[in-house]
N, C-alpha and C positions, 0 to 999 in steps of 0.2 A: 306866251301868256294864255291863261285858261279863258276859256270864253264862257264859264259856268258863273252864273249870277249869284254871288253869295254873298249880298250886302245885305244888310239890317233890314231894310224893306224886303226883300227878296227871301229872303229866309223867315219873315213876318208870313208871308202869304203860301209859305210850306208845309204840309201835311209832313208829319214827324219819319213818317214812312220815307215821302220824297226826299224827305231832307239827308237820308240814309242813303240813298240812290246818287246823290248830287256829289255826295261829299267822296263818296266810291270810286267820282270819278277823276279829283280832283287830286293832283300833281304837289305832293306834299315841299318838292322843292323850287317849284312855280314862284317868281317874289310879286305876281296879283295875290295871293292868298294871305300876305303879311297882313291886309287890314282885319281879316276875319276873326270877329271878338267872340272868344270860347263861350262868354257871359249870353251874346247873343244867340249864339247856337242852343244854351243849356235855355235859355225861355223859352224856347221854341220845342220843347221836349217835354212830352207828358207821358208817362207810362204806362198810364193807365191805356192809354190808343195806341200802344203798340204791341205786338205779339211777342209771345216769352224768350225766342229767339233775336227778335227784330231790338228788341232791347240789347243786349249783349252785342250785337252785331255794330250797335249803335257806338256803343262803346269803344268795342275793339276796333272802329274805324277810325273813331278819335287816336288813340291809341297809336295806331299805324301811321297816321299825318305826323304824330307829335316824334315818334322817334325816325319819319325821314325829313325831320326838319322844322315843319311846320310848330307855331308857335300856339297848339293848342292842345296843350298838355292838360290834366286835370288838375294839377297842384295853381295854374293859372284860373281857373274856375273861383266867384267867388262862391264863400264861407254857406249864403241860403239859398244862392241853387244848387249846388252841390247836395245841403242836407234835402232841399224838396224835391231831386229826382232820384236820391238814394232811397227816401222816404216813401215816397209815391210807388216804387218798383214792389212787384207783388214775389212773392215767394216763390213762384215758376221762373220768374222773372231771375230775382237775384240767384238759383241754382243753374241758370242757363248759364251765367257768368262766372258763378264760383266753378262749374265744369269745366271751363276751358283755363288750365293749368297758368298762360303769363298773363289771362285777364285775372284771373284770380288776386294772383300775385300784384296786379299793377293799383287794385281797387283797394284791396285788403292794405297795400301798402302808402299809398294816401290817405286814407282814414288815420291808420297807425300818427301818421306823420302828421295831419291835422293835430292832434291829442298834444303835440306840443307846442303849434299855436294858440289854442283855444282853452290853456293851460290856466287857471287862477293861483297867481302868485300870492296874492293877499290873504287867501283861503286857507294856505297852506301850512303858515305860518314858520316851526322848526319843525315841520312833520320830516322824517325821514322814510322811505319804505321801496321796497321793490314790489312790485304786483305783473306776475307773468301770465299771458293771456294764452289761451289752447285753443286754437280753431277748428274745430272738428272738420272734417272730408278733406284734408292737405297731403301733400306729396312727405313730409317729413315722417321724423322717426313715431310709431306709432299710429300714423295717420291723421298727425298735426301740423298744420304751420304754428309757428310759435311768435311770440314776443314779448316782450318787455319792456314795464316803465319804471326808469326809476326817479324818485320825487328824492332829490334832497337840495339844499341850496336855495331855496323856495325856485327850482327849477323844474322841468321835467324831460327825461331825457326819453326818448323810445330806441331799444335795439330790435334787430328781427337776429333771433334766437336769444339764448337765454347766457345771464353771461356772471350774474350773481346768486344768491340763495333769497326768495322771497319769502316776503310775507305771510302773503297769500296767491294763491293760483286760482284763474278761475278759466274755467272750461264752457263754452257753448259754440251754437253753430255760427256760420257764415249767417244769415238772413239773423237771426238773434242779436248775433253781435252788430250787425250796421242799424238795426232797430233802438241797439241802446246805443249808437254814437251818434244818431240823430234825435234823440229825444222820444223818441217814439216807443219806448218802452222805458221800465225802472227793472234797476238788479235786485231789487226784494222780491218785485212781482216772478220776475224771471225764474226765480231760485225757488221761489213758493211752487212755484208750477212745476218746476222739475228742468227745466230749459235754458238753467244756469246752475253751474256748480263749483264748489268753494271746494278750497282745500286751504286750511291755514287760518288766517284772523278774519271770519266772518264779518264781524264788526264793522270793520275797515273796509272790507271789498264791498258791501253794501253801501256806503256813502262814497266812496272812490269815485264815481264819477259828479259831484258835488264840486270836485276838485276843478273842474272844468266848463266853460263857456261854452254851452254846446249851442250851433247856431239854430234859428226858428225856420221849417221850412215854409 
């Protein structure tokens, strides 16, 4: 059994730093760690008091718990911490994470997969559409990771790669794109600036995320 104190009160009175150091050391196949609530862990987490590195690290230790076992994956996270510690991370911050290739992939891929939780069926009505997303700085063809949503059925499906002919395609970066899945930016602004880019039905990719419940952080 771990003798590391990682209950609700215990992780109350920890410095986000320590909390980094505690969790490093803890035995993702240990069953003391089953009570440890991700929710609890993500309050206790402010960005802003962590260094650019120490954030990602922060991450990627989650990360490493949740695939030897441990039941603190980030799809278990809820919906407003998740957006207020995406939201909160500074631009140093989220390129320290999009740097390391399967933290990239693990965040970029949560998001994605949030987008068909937090989907408005109501909104949607008979819309039909594909809208494929380019993430600039990725391991793929051209130097994207890629994806795809497609809305029909008042449904919304996400693939990672591209698998039909869209609408529209829109292009920006890592730190842009989790800006606008938290609410923290809008695609007109984005696009006005230069910081987003359409190809296809402008129209539609400007209110595309309209389509969606994005939570408050």
């Amino acid at each position: 059994m771990t003798d590391i104190d990682l209950s609700t009160e215990a992780i109350s009175k920890l410095s986000a730093s320590e909390l980094i150091v505690a969790l490093k050391q803890v035995d993702p196949t240990d069953p003391g760690i089953a009570d440890i609530n991700i929710d609890v862990i993500a309050r206790g987490i402010d960005p802003k008091k962590l260094g650019k590195d120490e954030f990602a690290d922060l991450l990627a230790t989650l990360g490493d718990l949740a695939d030897g076992g441990a039941d603190l994956d980030l799809s278990k996270m809820d919906p407003q911490n998740f957006a207020r510690i995406i939201s909160r991370a500074s631009k140093d911050q989220v390129d320290a994470v999009t740097a390391r290739p399967g933290l990239r992939e693990r965040v970029l891929d949560e998001v994605f997969r949030r987008m068909e939780v937090h989907f408005r069926s109501e909104r949607a009505g008979a819309t039909k559409a594909v809208v494929h997303f380019r993430v600039t700085g990725g391991a793929g063809e051209d130097g994207y990771d890629r994806y795809e949503a497609i809305i029909e059925d008042a449904e919304c499906t996400i693939n990672k790669g591209v698998t039909r002919e869209s609408r529209a395609t829109v292009t920006l970066s890592p730190v842009d794109f989790l800006k606008l899945a938290t609410g923290n930016a809008s695609a007109p602004v984005l696009f006005m600036t230069g910081k987003l880019k359409v190809k296809g039905d402008l129209g539609f990719a400007a209110g595309f995320m309209s389509l969606f419940n994005i939570p408050k952080a």
